[in-house]
VOGU-3710 file (C-alpha; in Angstrom, 3 decimals, decimal comma):
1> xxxxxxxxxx> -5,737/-13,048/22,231  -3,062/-15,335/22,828  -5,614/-18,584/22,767  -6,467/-17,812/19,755  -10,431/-17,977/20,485  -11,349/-16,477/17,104  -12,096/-18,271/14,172  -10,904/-15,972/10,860  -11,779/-16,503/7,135  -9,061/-14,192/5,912
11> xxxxxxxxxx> -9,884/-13,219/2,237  -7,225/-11,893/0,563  -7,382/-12,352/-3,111  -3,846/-11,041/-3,653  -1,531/-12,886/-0,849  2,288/-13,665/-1,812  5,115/-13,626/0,170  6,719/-13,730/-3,038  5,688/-10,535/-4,307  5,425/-6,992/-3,471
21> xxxxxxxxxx> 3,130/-4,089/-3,335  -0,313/-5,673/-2,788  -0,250/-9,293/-2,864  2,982/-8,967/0,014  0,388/-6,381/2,127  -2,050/-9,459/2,224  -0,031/-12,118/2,891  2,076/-10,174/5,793  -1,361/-9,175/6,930  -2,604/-12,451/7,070
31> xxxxxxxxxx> 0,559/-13,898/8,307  0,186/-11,506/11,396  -3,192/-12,896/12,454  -1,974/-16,236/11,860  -0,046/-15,738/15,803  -3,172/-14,519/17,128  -6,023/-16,441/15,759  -7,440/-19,079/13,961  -6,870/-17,868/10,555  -7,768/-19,492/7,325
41> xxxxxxxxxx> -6,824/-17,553/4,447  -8,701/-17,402/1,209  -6,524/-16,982/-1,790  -5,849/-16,968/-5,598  -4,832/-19,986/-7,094  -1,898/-18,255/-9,106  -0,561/-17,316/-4,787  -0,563/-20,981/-4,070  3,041/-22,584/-4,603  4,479/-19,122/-3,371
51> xxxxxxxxxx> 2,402/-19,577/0,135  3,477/-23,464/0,417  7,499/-22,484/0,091  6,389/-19,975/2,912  5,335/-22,641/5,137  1,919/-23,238/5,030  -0,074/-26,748/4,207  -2,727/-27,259/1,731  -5,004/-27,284/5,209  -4,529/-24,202/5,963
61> xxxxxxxxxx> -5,334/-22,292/3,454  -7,606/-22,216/0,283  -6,885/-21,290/-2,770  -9,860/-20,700/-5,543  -9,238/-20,751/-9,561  -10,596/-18,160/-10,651  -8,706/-17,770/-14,032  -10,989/-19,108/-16,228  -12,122/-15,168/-15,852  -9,417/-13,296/-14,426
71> xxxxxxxxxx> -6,762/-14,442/-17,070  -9,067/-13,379/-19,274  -9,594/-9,772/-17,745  -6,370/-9,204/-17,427  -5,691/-9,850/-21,157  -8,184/-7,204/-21,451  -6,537/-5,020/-19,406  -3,246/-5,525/-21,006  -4,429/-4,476/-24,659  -6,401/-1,620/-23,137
81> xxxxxxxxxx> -4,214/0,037/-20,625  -2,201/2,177/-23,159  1,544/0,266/-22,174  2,909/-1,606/-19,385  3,239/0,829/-16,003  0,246/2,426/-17,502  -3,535/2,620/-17,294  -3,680/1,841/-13,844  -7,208/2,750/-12,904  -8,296/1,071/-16,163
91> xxxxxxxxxx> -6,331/-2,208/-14,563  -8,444/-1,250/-11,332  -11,800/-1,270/-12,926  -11,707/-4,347/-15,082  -10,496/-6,393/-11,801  -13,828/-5,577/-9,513  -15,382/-7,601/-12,617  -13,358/-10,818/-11,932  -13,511/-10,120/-8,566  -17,155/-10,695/-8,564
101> xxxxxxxxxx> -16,715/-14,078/-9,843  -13,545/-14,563/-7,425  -15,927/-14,007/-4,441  -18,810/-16,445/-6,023  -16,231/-19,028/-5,914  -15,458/-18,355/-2,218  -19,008/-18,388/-1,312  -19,874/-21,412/-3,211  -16,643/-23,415/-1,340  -17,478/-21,465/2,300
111> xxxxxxxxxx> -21,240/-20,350/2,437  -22,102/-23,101/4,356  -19,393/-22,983/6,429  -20,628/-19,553/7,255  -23,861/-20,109/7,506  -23,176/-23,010/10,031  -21,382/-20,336/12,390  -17,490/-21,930/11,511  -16,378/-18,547/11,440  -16,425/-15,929/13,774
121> xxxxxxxxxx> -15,694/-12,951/11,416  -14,963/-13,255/7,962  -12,694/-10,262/6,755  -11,951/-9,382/3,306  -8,417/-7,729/3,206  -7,657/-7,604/-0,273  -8,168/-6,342/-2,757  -7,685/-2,852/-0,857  -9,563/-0,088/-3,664  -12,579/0,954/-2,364
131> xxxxxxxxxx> -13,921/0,703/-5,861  -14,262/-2,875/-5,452  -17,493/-4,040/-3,862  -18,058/-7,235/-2,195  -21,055/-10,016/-2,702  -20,141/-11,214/0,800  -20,951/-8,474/3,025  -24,767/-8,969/2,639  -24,727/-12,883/2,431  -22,315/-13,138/5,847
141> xxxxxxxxxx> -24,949/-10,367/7,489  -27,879/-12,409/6,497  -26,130/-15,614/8,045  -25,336/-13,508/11,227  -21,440/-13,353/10,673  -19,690/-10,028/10,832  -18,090/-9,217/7,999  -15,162/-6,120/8,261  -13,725/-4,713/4,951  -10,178/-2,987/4,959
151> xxxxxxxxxx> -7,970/-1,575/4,582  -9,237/0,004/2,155  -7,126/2,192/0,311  -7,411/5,012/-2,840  -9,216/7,792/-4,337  -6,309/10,285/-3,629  -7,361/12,637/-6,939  -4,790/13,125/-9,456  -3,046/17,399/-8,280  -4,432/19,493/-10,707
161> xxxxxxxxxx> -0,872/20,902/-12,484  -0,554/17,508/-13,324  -3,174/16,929/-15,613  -0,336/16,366/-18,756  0,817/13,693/-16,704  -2,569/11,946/-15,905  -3,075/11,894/-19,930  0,235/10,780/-20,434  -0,046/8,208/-17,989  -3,437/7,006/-20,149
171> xxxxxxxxxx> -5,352/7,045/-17,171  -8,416/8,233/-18,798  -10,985/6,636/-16,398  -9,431/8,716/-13,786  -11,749/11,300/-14,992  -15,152/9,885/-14,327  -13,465/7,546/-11,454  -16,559/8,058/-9,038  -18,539/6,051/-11,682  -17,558/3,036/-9,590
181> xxxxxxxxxx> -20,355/4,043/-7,010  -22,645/2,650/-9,754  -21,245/-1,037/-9,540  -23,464/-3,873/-8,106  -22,691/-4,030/-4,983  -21,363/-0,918/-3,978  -23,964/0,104/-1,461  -24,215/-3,134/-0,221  -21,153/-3,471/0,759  -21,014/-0,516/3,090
191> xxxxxxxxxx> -24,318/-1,223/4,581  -23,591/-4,919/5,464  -19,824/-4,392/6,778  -19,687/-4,504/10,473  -16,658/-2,100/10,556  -14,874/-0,840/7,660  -10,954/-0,495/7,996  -10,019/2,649/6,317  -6,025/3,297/5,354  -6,148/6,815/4,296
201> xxxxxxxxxx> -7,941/10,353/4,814  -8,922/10,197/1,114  -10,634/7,367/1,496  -12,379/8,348/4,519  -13,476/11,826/2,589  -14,955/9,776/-0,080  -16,984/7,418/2,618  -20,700/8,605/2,717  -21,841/9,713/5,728  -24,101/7,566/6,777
211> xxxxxxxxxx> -21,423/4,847/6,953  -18,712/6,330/8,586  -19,765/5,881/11,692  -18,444/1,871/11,064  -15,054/3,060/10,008  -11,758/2,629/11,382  -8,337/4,324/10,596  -5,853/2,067/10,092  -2,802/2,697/7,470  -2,488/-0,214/4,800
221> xxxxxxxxxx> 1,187/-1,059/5,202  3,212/-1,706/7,524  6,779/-3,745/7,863  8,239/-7,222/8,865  10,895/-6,685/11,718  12,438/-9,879/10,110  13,077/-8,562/6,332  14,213/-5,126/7,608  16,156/-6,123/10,549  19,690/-4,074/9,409
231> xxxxxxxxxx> 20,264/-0,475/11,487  21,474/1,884/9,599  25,589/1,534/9,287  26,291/5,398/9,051  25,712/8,974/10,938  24,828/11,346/8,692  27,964/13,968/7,328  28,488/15,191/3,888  28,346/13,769/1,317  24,775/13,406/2,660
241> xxxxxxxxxx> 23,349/9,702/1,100  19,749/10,344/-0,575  18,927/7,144/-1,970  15,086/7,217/-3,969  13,260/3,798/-4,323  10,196/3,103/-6,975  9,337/2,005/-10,009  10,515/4,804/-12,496  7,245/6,041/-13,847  6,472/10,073/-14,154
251> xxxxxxxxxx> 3,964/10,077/-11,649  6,922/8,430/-9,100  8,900/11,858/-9,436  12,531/10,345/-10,042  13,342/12,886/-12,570  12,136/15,863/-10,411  14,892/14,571/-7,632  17,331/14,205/-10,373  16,525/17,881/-11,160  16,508/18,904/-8,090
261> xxxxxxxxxx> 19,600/17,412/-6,588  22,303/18,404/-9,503  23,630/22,035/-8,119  24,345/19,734/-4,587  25,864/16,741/-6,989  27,945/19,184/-8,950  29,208/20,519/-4,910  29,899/17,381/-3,562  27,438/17,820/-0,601  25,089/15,018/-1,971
271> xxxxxxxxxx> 24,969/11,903/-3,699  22,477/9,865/-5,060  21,177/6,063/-5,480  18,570/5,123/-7,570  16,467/2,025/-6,791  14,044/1,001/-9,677  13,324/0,074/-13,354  11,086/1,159/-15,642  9,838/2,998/-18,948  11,740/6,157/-17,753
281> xxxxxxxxxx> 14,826/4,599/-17,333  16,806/5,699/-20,226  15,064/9,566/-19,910  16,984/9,657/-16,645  20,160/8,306/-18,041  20,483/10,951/-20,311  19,209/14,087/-17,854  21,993/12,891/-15,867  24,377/12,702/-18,772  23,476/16,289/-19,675
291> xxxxxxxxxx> 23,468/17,904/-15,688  27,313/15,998/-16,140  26,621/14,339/-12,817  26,850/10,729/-13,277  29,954/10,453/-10,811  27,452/11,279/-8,033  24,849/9,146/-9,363  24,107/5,590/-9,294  21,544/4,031/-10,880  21,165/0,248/-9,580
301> xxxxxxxxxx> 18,189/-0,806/-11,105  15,578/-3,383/-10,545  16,390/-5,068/-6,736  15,262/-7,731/-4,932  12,861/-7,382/-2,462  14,896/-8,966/0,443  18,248/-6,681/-0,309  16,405/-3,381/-0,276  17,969/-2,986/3,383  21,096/-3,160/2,887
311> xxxxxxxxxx> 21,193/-0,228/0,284  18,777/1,804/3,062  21,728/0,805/5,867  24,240/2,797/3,318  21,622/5,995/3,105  20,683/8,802/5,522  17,641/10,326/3,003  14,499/8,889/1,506  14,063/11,033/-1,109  10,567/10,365/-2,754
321> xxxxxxxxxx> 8,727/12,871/-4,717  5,909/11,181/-6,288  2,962/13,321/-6,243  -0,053/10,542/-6,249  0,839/7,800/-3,960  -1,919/5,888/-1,881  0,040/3,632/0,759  4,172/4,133/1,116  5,434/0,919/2,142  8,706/2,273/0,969
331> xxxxxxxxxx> 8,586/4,626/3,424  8,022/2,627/6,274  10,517/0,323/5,081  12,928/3,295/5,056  12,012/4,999/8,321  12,592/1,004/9,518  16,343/1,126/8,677  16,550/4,473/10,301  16,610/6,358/7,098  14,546/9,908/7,408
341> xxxxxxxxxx> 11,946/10,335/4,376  11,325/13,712/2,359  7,861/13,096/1,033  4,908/14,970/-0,726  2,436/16,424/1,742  -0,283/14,194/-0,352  -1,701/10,757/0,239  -0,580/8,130/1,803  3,127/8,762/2,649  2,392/11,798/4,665
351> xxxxxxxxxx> 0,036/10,200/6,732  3,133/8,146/7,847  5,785/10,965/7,898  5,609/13,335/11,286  7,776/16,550/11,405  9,998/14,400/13,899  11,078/11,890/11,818  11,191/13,277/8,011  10,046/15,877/5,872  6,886/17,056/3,675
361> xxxxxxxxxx> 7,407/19,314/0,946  3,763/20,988/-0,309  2,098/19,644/-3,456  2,171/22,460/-6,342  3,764/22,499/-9,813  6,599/20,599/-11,354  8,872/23,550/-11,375  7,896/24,550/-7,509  8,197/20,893/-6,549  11,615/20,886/-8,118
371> xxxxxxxxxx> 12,580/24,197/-6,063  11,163/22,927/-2,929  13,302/19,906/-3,044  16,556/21,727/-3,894  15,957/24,229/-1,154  15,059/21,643/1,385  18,101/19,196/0,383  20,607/22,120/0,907  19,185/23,069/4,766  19,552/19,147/5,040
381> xxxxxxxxxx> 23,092/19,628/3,952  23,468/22,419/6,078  22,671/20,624/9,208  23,354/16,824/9,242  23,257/16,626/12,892  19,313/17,927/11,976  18,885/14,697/10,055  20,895/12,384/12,288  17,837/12,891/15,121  15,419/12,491/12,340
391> xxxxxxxxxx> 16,339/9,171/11,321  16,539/8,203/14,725  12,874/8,862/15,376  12,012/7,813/12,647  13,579/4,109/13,115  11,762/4,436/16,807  8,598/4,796/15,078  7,965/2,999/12,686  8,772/-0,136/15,122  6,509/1,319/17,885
401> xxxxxxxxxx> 3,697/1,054/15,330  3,556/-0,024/12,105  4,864/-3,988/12,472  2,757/-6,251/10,858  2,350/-7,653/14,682  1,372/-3,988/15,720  -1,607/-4,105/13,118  -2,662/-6,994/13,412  -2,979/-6,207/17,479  -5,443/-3,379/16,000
411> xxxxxxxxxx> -7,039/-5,491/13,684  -7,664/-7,668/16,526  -9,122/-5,147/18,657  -11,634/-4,608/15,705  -13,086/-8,239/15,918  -13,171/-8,165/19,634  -15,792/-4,858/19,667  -17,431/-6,162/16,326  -18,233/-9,872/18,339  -18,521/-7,923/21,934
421> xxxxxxxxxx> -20,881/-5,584/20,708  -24,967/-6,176/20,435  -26,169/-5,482/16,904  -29,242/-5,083/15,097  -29,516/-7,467/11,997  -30,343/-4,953/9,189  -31,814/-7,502/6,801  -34,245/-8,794/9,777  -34,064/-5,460/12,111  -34,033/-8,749/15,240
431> xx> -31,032/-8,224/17,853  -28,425/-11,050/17,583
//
């Protein structure tokens, strides 16, 4: 690959080097396959000054204004989604119907482009739900370009004993969620795809059958060796370092740690960092003013992207009980550093977490969840020399195979068997 002999359209809606969560997965993504081949990346207008201070010229990339709807929607959004941090799934919904008009734009600008054979493969990498269908898959199959979806990401249900939560959290849609098979397009989209990058098992469990034969596993995230290039500056003794990163929401589990870790504050044996700002901020102020453990607490708030390492170098334990999480680029970024996770055993982080390198604690109730982390935070304590070899594997890991360059190797390898491969058109049932 490295001539570079394939010709990309890279769609990625959300792409911002600027950013995190999403928009960052898309434009590291796309940044990747920018080394290995000809990439043009297809963006939002509101990415566009972000992606020039990165590097790139007006040439090389496009970016579509789409606002005239999707500032709209998201106005929408904002009045319906019950409070900021909330509502997400709402937030989800009402963006697949800007995203239709998003994706009308980039046909209009590139259809004949497409048409003309420009491209190789066009891939859509974000947006990453899988409740947001795509108008291109049937047009690029009907100009006899292969079109690959993914990673697509989501569907991990809400756990049961935390239905309170779900309500609380105003995500009401959450409840008739598979409604979003209805959508124009939905169908389509899986029947045109030439292969379908999939980042989670949840995902792949809610792929009908007769499509998953296209699918690929792949895991959404991944990390930049050059923003999380600091090794870890400690071996891990008492007091052990558990350091918990996320935005502080109910679902995110920052008050269960709290919970959990006071009888090993109140000992000495741990301490503990928290990374993160929101709505729950002041709830976990005073829980740790009550539990009298704010000497073996701190609470640094909101952080910069780009100095998240250097509070990892100072930890030995990603602590991180949130109980609905789809991807875990915290983890990843964490296990970079050479800091050992403790995770749920649900969605996306413990599809990156392997007995070697960190810990899984079993989904159930709050107050088992709670118990499960206190328990497992004392055997840490117990044995540091346990955790030292953890973090260790964990660093080994997560730089074997989940760098951006890593996946975009794999992503890669997808184009090469979709271009290699004979297929049958299925709009014209003629070989191509």
């Amino acid at each position: 690959m490295a001539d570079k002999k394939y010709h990309v359209l890279a769609i990625a809606e959300a792409a911002n080097p600027e950013w995190v969560s999403v928009p960052l997965v898309g434009w590291s993504h796309v940044a990747a396959l920018r080394k290995i081949t000809r990439c043009h990346l297809v963006t939002q207008i509101r990415n566009a000054q972000a992606i020039i201070r990165a590097g790139l010229s007006e040439s090389e990339f496009t970016a579509i204004d789409s606002e005239k709807i999707a500032k709209a929607i998201y106005n929408l959004g904002t009045r319906l989604r019950g409070g900021s941090n909330k509502g997400w799934t709402t937030i989800t919904a009402l963006s697949s119907l800007s995203y239709y008009y998003f994706e009308y734009l980039v046909w209009k600008q590139f259809g004949e482009s497409i048409r003309n054979g420009h491209f190789d493969i066009v891939h859509r990498i974000t947006p990453l739900s899988p409740t947001i269908p795509s108008i291109l898959a049937k047009k690029c199959a009907k100009a006899g370009v292969p079109f690959v979806i993914g990673p697509l990401n989501g569907g991990a249900p809400w756990p049961k004993t935390f239905d309170k939560l779900r309500r609380k959290e105003r995500e009401w849609l959450s409840y008739m969620r598979f409604a979003y098979k209805l959508l124009p397009g939905y169908r389509a989209t899986r029947k045109y795809a030439s292969k379908i990058i999939i980042g989670s098992q949840f995902t792949w469990q809610q792929m009908p059958h007769k499509f998953r034969h296209k699918c690929i596993y792949m895991p959404e995230n991944a990390i930049d060796p050059s923003r999380f290039n600091v090794q870890r500056a400690r071996h891990a003794e008492l007091p052990i370092q558990v350091i918990f990163i996320g935005r502080l929401v109910p679902y995110k589990g920052a008050d269960m740690l709290v919970e959990a870790a006071t009888p090993l504050i109140q000992t000495g044996v741990i301490q503990l960092t928290i990374i993160g700002d929101g709505p729950q901020h002041s709830e976990l102020r005073n829980l740790i003013e009550h539990h009298k453990i704010a000497h073996g607490v701190k609470m640094a708030g909101w952080v910069e992207h780009k100095k998240i390492q250097s509070y990892l170098s100072k930890a030995d334990l990603f602590a991180f009980p949130s109980i609905r999480e789809f991807g875990g680029g915290a983890v990843l970024e964490a296990m970079a550093v050479g800091v050992s996770p403790i995770v749920m055993n649900y969605g996306g982080p413990a599809e990156l977490v392997t007995p070697e390198t960190g810990y899984l604690v079993e989904m159930s109730d709050r107050v088992h969840i709670i118990e499960s982390f206190r328990a497992l935070l004392g055997e840490i304590a117990n044995a540091p020399e346990e955790l030292e070899k953890k973090c260790r594997l964990a660093r080994e890991r997560v730089n074997h195979l989940y760098t951006w360059d890593a996946k975009a190797k794999k992503t890669a390898e997808v184009y090469e068997w979709v271009l290699k491969r004979q297929f049958v058109d299925e709009l014209t049932g003629t070989k191509n």
